[in-house]
PAZAPA-4460 file (N, C-alpha, C; in steps of 0.05 Angstrom, whole numbers, plus 32768, in hexadecimal, padded with zeros to 4 digits):
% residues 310
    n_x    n_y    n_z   ca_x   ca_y   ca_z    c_x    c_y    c_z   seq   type   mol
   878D   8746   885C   8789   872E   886C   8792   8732   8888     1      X     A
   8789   8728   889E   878B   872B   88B8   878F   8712   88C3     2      X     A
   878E   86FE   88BA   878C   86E8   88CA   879B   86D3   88BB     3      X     A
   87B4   86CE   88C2   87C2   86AF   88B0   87C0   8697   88B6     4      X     A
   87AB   8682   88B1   87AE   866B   88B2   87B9   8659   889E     5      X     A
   87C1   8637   88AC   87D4   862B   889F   87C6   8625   8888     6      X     A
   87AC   862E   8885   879B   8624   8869   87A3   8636   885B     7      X     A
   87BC   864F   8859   87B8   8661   8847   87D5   865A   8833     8      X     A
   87DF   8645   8836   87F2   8630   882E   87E9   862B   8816     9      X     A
   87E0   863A   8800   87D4   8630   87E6   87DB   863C   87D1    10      X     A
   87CE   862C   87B4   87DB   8639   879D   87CF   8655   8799    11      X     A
   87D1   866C   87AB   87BF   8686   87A2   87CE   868E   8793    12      X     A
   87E3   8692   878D   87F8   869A   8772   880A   8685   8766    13      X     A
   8806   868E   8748   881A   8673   873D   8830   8687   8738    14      X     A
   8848   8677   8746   8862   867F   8745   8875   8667   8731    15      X     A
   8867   8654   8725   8877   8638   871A   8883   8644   8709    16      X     A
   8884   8662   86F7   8890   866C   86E1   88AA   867A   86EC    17      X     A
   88A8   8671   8706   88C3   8685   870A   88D9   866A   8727    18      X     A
   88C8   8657   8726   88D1   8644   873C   88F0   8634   872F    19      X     A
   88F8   8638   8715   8912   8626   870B   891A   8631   86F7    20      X     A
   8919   864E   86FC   8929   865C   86EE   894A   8665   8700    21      X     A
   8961   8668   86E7   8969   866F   86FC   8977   8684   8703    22      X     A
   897F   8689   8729   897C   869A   8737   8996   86B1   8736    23      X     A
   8984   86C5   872F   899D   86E1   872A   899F   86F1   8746    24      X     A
   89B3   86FA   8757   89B9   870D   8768   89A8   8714   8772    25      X     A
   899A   8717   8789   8984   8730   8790   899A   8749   879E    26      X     A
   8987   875D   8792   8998   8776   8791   89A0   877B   87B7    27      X     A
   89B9   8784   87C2   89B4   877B   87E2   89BD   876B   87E8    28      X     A
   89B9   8751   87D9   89BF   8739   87E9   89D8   8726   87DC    29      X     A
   89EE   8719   87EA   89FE   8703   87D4   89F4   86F2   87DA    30      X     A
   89F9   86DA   87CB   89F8   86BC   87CE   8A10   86A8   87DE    31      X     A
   8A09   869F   87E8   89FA   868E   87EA   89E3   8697   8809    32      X     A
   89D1   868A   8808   89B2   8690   881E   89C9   867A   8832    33      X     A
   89B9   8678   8850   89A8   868B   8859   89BB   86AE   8862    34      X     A
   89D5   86AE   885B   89E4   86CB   8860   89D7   86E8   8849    35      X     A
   89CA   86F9   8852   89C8   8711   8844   89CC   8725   8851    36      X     A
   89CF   8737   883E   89E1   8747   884A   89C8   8768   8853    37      X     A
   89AC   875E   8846   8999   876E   8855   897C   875F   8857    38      X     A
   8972   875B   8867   895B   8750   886E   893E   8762   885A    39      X     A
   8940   8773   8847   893A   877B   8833   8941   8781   881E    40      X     A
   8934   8776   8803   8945   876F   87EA   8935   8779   87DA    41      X     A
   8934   877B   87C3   892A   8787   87AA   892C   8766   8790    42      X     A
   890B   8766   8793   8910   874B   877B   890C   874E   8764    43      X     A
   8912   873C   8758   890B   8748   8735   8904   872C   8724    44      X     A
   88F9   872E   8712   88F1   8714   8702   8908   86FB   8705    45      X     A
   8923   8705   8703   8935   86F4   86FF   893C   86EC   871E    46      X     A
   893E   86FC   8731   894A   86EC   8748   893F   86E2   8754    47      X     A
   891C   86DA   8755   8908   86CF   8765   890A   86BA   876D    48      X     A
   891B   86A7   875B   891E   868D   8760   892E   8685   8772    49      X     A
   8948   869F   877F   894C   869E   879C   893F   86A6   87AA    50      X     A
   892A   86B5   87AB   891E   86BE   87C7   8910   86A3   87C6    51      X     A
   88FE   8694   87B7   88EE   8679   87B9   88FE   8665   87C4    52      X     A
   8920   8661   87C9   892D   865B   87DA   8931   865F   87F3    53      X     A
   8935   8674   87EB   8935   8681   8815   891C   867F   8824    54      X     A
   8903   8680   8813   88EF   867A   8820   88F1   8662   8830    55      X     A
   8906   8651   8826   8907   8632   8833   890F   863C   8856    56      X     A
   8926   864F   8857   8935   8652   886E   891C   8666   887F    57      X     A
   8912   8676   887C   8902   8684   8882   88EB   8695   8879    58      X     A
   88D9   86A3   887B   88C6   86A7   8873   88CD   86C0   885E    59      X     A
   88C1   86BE   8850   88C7   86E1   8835   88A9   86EF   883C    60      X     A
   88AD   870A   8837   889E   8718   8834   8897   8722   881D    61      X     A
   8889   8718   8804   888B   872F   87F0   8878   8748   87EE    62      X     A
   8885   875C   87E5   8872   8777   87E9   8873   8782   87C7    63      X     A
   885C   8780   87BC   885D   878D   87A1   8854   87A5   879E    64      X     A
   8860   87BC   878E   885B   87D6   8798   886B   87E9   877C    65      X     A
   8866   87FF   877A   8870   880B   8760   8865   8826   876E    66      X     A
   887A   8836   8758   887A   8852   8762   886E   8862   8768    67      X     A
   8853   8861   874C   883B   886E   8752   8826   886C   8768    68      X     A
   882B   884F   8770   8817   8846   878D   8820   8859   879A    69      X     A
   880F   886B   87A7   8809   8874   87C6   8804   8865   87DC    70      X     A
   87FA   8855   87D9   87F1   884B   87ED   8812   8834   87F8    71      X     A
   881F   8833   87E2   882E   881E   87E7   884B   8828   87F7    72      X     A
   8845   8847   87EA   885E   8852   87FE   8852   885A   8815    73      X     A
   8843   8858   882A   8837   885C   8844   8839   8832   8848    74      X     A
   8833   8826   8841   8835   880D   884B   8856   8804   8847    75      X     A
   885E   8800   882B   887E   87FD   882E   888B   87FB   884B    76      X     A
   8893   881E   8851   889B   8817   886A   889C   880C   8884    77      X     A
   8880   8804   8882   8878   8803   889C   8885   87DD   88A0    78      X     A
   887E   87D2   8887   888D   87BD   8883   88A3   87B2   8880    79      X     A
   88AF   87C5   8879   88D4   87C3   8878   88DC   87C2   8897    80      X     A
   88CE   87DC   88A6   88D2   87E4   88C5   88CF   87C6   88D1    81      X     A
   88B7   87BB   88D1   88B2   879C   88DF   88C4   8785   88D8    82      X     A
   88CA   8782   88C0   88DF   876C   88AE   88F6   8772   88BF    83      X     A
   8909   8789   88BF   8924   878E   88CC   8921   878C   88F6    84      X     A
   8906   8799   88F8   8904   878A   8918   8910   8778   8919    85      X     A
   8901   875C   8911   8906   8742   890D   8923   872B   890F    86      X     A
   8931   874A   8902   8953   8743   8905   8950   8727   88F6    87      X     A
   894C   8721   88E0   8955   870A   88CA   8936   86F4   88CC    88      X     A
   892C   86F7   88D8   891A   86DD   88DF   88FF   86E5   88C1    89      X     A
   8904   86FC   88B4   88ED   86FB   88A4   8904   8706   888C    90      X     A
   88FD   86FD   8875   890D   8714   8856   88F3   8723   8847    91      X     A
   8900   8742   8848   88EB   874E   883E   88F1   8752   8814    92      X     A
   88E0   8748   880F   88E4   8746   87EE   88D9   8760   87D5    93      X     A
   88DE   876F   87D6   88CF   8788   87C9   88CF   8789   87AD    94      X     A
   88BC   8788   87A0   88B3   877A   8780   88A3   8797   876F    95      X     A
   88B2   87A2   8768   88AE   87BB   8755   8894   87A8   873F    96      X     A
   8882   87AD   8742   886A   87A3   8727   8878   87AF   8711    97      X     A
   8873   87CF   8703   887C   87CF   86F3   8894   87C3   86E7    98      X     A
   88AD   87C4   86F5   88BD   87B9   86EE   88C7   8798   86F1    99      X     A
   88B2   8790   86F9   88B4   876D   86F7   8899   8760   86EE   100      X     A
   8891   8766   86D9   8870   8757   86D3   886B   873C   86D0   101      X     A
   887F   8732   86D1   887A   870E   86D8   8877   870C   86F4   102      X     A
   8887   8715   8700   887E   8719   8724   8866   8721   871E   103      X     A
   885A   8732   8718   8846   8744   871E   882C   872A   8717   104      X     A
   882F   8729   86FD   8819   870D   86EF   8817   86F0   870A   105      X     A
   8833   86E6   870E   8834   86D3   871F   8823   86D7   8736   106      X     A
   8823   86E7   8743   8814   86F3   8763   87F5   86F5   8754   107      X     A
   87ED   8701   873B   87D5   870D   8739   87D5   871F   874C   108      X     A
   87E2   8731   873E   87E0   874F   8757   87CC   875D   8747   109      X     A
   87B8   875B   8752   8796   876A   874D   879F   8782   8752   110      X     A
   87AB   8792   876E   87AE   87A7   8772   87C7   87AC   877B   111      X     A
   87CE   87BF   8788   87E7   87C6   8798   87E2   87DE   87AC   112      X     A
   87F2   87D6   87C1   8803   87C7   87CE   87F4   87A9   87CB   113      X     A
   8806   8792   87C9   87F5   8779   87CF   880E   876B   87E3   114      X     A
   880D   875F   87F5   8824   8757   8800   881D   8739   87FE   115      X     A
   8834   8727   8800   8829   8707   87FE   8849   8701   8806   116      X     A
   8842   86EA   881C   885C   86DC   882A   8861   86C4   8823   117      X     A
   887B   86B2   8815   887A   869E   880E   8889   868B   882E   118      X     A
   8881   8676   882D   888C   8662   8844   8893   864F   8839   119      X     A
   88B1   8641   882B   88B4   862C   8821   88AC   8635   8804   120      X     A
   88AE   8644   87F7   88A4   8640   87DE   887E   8641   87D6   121      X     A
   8876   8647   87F0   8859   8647   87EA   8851   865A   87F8   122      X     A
   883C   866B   87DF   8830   868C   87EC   881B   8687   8800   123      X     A
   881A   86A0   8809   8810   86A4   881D   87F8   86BD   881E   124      X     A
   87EC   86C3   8824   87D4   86DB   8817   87DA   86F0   8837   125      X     A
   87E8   8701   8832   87E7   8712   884A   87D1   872E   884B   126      X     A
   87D6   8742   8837   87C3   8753   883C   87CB   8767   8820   127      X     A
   87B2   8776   8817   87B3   8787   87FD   87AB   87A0   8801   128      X     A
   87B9   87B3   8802   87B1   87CF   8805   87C9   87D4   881E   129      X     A
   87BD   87EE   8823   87D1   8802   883F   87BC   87EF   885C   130      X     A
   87CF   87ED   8871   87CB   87DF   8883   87CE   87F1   889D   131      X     A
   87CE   87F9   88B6   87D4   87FE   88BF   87F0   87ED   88D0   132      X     A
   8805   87F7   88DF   881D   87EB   88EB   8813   87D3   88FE   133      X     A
   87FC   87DB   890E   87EE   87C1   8918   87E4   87B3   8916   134      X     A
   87DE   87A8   88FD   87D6   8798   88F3   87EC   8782   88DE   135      X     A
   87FC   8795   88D4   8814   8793   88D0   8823   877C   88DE   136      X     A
   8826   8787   88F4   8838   8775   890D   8824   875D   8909   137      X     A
   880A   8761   8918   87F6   874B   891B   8805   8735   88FE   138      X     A
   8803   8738   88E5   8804   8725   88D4   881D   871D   88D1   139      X     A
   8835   8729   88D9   8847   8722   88D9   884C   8708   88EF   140      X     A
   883F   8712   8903   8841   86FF   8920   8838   86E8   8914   141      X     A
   8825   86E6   8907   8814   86C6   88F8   8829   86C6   88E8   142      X     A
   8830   86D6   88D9   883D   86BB   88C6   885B   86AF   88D8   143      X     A
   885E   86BE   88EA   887A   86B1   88F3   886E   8693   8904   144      X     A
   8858   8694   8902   884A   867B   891A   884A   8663   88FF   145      X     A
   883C   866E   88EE   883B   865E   88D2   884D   864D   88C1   146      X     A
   8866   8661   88BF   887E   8659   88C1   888D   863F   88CE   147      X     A
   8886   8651   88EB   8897   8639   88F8   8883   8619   88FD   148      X     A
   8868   8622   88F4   8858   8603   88FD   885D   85F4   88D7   149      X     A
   886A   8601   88CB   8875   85F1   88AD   888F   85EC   88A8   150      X     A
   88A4   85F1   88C3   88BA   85EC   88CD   88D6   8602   88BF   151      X     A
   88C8   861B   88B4   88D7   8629   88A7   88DB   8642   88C0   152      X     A
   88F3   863A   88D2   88FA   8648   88EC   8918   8650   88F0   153      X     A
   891C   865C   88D0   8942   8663   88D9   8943   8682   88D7   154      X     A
   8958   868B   88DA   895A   869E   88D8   8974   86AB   88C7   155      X     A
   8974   86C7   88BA   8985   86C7   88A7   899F   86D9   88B3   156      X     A
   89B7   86D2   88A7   89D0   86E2   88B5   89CA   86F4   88AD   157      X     A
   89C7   870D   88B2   89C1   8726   88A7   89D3   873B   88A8   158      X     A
   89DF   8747   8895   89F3   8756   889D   89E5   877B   88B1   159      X     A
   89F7   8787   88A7   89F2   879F   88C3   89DA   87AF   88B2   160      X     A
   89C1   87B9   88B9   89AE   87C5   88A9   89BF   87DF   88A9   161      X     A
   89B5   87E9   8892   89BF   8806   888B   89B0   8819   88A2   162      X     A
   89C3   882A   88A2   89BC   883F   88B4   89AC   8858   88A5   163      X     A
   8991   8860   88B7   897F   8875   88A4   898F   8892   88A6   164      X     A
   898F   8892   8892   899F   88B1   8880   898C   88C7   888F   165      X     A
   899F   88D9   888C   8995   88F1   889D   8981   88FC   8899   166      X     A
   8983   88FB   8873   896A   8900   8861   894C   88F9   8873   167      X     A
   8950   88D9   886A   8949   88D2   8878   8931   88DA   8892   168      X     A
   893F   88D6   88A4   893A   88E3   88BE   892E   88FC   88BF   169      X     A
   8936   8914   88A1   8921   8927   88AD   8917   8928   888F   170      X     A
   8905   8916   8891   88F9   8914   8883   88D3   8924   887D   171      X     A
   88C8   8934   8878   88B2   894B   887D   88A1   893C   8884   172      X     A
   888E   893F   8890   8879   892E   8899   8864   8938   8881   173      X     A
   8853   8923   8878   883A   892C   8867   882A   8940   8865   174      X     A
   8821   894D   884F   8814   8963   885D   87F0   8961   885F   175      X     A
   87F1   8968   8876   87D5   8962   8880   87C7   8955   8875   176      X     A
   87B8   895B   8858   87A2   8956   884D   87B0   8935   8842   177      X     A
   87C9   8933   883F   87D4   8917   8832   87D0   8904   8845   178      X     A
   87D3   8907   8867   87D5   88F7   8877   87BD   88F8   887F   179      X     A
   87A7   8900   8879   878B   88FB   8881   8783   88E6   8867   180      X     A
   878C   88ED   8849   8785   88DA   8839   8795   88C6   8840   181      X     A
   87AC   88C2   8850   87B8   88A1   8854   87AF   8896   886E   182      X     A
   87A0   88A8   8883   8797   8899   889A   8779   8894   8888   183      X     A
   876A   889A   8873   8755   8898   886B   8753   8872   8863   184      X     A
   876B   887D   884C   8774   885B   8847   8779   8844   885A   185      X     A
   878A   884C   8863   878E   8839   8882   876C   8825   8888   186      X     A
   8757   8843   8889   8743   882D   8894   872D   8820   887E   187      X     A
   873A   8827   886A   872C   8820   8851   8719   8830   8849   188      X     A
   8712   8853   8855   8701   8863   8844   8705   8870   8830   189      X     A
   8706   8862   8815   8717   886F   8804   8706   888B   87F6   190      X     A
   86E8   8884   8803   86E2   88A1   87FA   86E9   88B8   880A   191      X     A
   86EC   88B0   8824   86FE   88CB   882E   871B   88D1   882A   192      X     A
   8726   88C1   8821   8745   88C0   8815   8736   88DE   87FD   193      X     A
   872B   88CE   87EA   8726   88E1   87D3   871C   88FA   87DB   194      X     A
   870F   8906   87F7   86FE   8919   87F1   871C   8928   8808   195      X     A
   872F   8922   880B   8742   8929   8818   8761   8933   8802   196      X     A
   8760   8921   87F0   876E   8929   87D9   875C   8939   87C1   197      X     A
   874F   893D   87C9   8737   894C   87BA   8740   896C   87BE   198      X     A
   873D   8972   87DD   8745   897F   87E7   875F   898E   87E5   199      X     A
   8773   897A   87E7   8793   8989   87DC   8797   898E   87C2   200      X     A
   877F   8986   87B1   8784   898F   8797   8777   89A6   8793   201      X     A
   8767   89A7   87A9   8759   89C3   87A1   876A   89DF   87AF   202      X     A
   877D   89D7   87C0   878A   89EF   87D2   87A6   89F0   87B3   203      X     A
   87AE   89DA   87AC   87CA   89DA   8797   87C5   89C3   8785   204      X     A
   87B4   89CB   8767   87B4   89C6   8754   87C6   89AB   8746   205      X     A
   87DD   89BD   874F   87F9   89AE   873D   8805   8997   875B   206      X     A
   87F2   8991   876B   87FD   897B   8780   8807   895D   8773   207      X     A
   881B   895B   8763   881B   893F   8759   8819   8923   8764   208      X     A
   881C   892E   878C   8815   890D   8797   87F9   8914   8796   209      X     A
   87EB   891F   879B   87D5   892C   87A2   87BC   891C   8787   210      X     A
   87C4   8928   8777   87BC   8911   875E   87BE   88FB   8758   211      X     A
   87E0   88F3   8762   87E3   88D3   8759   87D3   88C5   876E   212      X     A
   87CE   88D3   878E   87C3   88C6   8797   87A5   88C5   879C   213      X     A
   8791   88D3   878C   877B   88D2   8788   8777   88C2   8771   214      X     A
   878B   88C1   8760   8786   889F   874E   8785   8891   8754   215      X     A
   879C   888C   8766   879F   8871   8775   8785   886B   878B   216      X     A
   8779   887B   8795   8765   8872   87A2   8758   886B   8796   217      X     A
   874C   8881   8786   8731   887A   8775   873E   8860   876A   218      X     A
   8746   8856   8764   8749   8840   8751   8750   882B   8766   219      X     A
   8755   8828   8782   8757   8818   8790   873D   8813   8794   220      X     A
   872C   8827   879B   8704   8829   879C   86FB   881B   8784   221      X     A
   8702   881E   8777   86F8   880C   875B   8702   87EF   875C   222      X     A
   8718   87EB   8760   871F   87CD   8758   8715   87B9   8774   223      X     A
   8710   87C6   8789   870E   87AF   879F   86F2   87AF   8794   224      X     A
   86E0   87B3   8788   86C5   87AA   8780   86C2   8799   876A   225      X     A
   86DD   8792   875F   86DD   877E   8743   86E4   8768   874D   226      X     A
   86DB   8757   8737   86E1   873A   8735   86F0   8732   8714   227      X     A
   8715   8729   8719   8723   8728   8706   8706   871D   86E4   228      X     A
   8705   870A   86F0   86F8   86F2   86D3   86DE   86FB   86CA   229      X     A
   86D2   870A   86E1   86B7   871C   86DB   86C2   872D   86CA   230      X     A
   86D2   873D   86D9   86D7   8758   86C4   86DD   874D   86A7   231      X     A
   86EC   8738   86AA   86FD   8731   8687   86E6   872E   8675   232      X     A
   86D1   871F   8682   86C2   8710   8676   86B4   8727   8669   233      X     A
   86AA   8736   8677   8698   874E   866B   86A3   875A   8656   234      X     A
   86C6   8768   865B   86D0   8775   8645   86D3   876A   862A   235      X     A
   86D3   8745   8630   86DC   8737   8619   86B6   8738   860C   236      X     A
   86A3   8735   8614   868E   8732   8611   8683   8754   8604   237      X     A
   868B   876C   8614   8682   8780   8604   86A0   879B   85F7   238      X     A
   86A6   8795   85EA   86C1   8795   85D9   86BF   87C4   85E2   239      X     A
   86AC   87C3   85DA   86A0   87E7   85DA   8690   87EE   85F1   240      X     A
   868D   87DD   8606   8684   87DE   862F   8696   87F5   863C   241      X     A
   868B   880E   8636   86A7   881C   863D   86A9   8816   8668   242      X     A
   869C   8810   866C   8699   8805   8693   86A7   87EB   868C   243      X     A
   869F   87D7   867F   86AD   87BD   8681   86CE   87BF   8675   244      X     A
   86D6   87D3   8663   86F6   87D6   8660   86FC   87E5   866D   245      X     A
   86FA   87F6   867E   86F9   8808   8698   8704   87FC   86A8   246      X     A
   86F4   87EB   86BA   86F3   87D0   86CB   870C   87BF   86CA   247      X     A
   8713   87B3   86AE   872B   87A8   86A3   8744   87B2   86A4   248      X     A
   8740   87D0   869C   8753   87E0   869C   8760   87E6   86B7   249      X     A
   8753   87EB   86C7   8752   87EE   86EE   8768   87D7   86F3   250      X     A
   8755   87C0   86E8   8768   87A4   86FF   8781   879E   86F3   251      X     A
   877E   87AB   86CE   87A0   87A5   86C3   87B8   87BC   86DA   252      X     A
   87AB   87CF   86D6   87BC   87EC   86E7   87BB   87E5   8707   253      X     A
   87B4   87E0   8710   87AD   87D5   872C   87C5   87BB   8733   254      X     A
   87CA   87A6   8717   87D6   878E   8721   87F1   879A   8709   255      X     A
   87F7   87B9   8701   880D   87BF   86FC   8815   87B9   86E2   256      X     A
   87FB   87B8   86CF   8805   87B1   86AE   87F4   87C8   86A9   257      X     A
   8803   87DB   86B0   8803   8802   86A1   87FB   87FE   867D   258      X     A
   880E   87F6   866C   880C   87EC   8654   87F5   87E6   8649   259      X     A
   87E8   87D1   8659   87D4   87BF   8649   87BE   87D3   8657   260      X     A
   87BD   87E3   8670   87A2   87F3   8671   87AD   8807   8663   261      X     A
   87BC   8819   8659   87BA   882A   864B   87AC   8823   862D   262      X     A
   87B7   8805   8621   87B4   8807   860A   8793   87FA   8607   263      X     A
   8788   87F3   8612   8775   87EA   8617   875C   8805   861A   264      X     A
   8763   8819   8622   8756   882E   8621   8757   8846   860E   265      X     A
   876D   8841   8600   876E   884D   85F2   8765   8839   85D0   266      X     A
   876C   8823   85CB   875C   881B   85C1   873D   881C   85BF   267      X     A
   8732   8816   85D4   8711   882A   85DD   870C   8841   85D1   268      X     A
   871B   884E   85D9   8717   8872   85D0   8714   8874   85AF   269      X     A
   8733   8862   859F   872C   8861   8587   8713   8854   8572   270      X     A
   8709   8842   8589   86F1   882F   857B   86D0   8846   857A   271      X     A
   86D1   885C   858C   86BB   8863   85A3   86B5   887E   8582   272      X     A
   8699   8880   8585   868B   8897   8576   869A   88AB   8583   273      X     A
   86A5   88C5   8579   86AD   88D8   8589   8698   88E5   859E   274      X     A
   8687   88DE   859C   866D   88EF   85B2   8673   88DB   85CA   275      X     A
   8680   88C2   85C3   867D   88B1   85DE   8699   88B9   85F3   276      X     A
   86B4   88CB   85DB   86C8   88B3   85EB   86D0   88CA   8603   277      X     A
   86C4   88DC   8611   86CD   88F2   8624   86D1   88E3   8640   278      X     A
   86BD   88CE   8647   86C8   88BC   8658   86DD   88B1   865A   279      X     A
   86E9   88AA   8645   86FD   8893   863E   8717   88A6   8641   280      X     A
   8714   88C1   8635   8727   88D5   863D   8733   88DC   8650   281      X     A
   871B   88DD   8660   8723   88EE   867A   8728   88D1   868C   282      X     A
   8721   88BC   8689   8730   88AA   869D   874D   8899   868E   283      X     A
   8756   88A2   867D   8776   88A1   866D   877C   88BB   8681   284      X     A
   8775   88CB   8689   8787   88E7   8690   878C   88E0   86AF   285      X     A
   876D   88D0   86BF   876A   88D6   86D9   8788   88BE   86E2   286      X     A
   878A   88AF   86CC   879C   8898   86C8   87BC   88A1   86CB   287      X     A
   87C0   88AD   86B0   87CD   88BE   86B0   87E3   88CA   86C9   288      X     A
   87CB   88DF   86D4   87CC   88EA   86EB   87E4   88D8   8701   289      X     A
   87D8   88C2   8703   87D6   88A8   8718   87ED   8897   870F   290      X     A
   87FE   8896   86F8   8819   8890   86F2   882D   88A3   86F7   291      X     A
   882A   88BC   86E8   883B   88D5   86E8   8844   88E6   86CC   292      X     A
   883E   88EC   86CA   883B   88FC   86AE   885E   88F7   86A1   293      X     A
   8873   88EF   86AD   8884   88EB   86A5   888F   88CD   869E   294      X     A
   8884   88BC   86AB   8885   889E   869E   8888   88A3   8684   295      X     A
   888E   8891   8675   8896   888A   865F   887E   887D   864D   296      X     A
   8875   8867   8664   8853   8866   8657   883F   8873   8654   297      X     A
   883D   8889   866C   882C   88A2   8667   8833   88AD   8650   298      X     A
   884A   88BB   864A   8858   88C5   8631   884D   88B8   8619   299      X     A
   884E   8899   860E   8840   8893   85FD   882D   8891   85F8   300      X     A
   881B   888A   8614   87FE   8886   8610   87EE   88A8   8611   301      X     A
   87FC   88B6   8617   87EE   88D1   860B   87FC   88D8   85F7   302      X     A
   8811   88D0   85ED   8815   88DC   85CD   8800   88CA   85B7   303      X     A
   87F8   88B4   85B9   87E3   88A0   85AC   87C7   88B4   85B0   304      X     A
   87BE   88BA   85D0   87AA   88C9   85CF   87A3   88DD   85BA   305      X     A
   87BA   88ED   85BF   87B4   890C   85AE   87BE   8905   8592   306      X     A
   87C4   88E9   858F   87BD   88E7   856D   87A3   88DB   8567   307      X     A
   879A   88CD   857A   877D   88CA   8571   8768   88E0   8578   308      X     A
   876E   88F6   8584   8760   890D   8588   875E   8920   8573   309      X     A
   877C   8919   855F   8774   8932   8546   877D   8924   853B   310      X     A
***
């Protein structure tokens, strides 16, 4: 999204399952608001119900994002960087999907990165996918206008930001072919993202961002062409559609329920004539790939595979 108007003040996510529960520590921060002690926090199912507070004092940022996203570690920072400019006037909220799936359900995170700003307790639709930093700013600048025309204009005591670690600082710059697939993303050609990670797989085989992040595209290319209730409708309508549980499978993994697309495909595979299920295989692997072969759900969902293989 590029443009925040006060019409964007609506129910686009139901958060009511998490609005009166109550509020545990956010990791970073003590209680009582508006004093924290970093203008970026780490939320989790249980402490949301203070950040839906602080939203009262000032505007939240939430950024939902998980490990395997690529794309989310090239946007991440660029957002943290703008939030701490700010010096307290914005809280940046960072919402692990995997590890919070009631967050994740509440937003309807179709994909990831998805970012969404609450003002007072009510979301805000900012932008989904890698962004460039200028545009970035641009939406930040609206919502601070947004904000303050809904009278939410304080700012938070913020204690001293941490200082970047040396690490840090020399940190390697990308290598080539990665930062052509993330300036690719930036402008949304995700087929040249792919034919760029295509590429580093073909110079080094065993590239593991290199892979996770040709999942992540390809499967960013796939899901911005779905429609949530279309897709359901179809898979619930053709049970053995190996494209319509495909489709399903995408927007579960996309909005961060790993689980239910794994089992969901692999269910497929077990239902499928063996002459059919080589499709169904090789996109469990390209999947696979695109978590990390060491997850814990990858671990199960290919030990299930290779028992339904022999």
């Amino acid at each position: 999204m590029t443009d925040i108007s006060p019409a964007a003040l609506r129910g686009a996510v139901d958060l009511s399952s998490l609005r009166n529960r109550p509020a545990a520590p956010m990791t970073g921060t003590p209680a009582p608001a508006p004093g924290v002690a970093d203008v970026v926090v780490d939320a989790t199912d249980e402490s949301f119900g203070q950040i839906l507070e602080l939203s009262r004092t000032v505007p939240v940022v939430v950024d939902l994002w998980a490990e395997w996203c690529g794309p989310c570690k090239q946007l991440s920072p660029i957002i943290e960087k703008v939030t701490r400019e700010l010096g307290g006037k914005v809280l940046l909220a960072k919402v692990d999907v995997d590890a919070n799936p009631q967050l994740a359900q509440g937003f309807r995170a179709q994909s990831i990165p998805m970012v969404v700003a609450l003002i007072a307790g009510q979301p805000v639709p900012m932008f989904t996918g890698a962004v460039p930093e200028q545009q970035v700013r641009e939406v930040f600048a609206q919502l601070l206008q947004l904000a303050a025309q809904n009278g939410v204009t304080g700012s938070l005591d913020v204690g001293e930001a941490p200082a970047a670690t040396e690490e840090a600082a020399e940190e390697p710059p990308l290598p080539p072919l990665h930062a052509e697939a993330f300036a690719a993303i930036e402008l949304g050609d995700y087929a040249a993202a792919v034919i760029a990670y295509e590429k580093a797989l073909a110079e080094n085989p065993r590239d593991e961002d290199a892979i996770a992040g040709l999942g992540q595209v390809r499967l960013l290319d796939r899901v911005q062409k779905l429609d949530l209730q279309e897709a359901r409708a179809a898979a619930a309508a053709g049970p053995l559609d190996v494209q319509a549980q495909f489709d399903v499978a995408d927007l579960d993994l996309a909005g961060g329920h790993v689980d239910d697309a794994f089992g969901r495909l692999l269910d497929l595979f077990a239902q499928l004539p063996s002459a059919e299920r080589t499709p169904v295989r090789e996109r469990l692997i390209e999947l696979f790939g695109l978590i990390g072969a060491a997850d814990p759900r990858v671990v199960s969902a290919r030990n299930r595979l290779s028992s339904l293989l022999f």
